[in-house]
N, C-alpha and C positions, 0 to 999 in steps of 0.2 A: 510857101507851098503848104498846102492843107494836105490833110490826112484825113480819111474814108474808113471809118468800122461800120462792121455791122454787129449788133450784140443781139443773144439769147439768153434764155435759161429757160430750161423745162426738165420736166420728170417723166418717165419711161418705166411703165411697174412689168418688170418681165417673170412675176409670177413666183418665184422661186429663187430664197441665196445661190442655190447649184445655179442656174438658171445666169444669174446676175454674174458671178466670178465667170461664168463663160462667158459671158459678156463681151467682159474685157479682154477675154484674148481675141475675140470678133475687133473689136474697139482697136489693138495694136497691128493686127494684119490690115485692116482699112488706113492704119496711118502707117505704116510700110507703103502701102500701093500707094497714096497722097503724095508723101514724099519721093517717090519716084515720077509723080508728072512735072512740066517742064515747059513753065516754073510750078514750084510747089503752091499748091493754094494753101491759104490758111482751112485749119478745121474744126474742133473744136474740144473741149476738154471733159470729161469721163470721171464722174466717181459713182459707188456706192453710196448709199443713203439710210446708213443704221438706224435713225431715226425712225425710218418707216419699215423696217420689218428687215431690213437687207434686200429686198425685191426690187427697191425703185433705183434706177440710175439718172444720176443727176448730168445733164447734158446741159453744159454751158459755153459761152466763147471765152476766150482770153486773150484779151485786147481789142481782135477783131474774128471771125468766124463766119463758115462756110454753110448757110442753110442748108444745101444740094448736097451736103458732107453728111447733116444730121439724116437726111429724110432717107439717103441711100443705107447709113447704119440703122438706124430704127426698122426697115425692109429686112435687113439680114435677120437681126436680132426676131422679129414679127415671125419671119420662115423659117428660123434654126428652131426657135421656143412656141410652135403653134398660137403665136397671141392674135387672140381676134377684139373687135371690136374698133370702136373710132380713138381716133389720138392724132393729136396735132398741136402745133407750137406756134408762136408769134416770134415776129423779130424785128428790131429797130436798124435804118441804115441813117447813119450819122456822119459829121463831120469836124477837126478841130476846129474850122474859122467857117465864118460865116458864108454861102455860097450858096446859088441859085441853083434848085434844084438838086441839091445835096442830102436833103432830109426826107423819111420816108419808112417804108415798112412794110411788114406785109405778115402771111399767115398761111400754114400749110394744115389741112386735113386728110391725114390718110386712113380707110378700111384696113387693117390689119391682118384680115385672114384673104384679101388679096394682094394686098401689095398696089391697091390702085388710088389715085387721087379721086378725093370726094369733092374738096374743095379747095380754092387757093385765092389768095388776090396780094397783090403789090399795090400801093397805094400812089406808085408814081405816074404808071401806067393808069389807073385811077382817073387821076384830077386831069394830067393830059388829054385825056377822052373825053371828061365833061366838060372840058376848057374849049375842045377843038369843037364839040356839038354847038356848043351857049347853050346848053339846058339848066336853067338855077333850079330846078328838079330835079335834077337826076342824080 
């Protein structure tokens, strides 16, 4: 039997250490409600990042992770701390063994001071579309 992750990592500068420790308790009520869907999905993992000032929140998976998890926290976090501008993340879907149609990826861009998609793509959806046209162009 194979096993399916999807991995991330990305940074999220929300401005301000006050800013960033609230964060985190955004971060522990989203994984309260997570944990009460049925089944749980996987989410994703949360720290600070002294490194960069204490502002950036390092947003990664562990093991496997829920893109739809990051982009609905990043919206909170965006509307609790007014962050505007662009911000978006990539992510890899993987597999342990070898399997058709198993590997893939994709890439979210969200506006910040609305909350709206700018841009997105999946790349399995992708190749399936250029596959089903026959366009070696496109």
């Amino acid at each position: 039997m194979a096993d399916y992750y999807t991995h991330f990592s990305c940074l999220l500068d929300v401005g301000t250490p006050e800013n960033a420790a609230r964060a985190l308790d955004l971060y522990n009520a989203q994984s309260e409600e997570n944990a009460a869907e049925d089944p749980p999905s996987d989410s994703f993992l949360l720290s600070i990042q002294p490194e960069h000032g204490g502002t950036q929140l390092w947003i990664r998976d562990d093991v496997t992770g829920d893109p739809e998890h990051v982009i609905q926290f990043v919206k909170r976090c965006a509307a609790e701390f007014g962050l505007t501008g662009l911000w978006g993340f990539q992510y890899a879907t993987t597999c342990s063994k070898p399997r058709v149609g198993a590997f893939g990826g994709g890439a979210h861009v969200l506006d910040l001071a609305t909350g709206q998609t700018v841009a997105w793509t999946y790349t399995d959806g992708w190749l399936a579309e250029v596959l089903d046209r026959g366009d070696p162009n496109a």
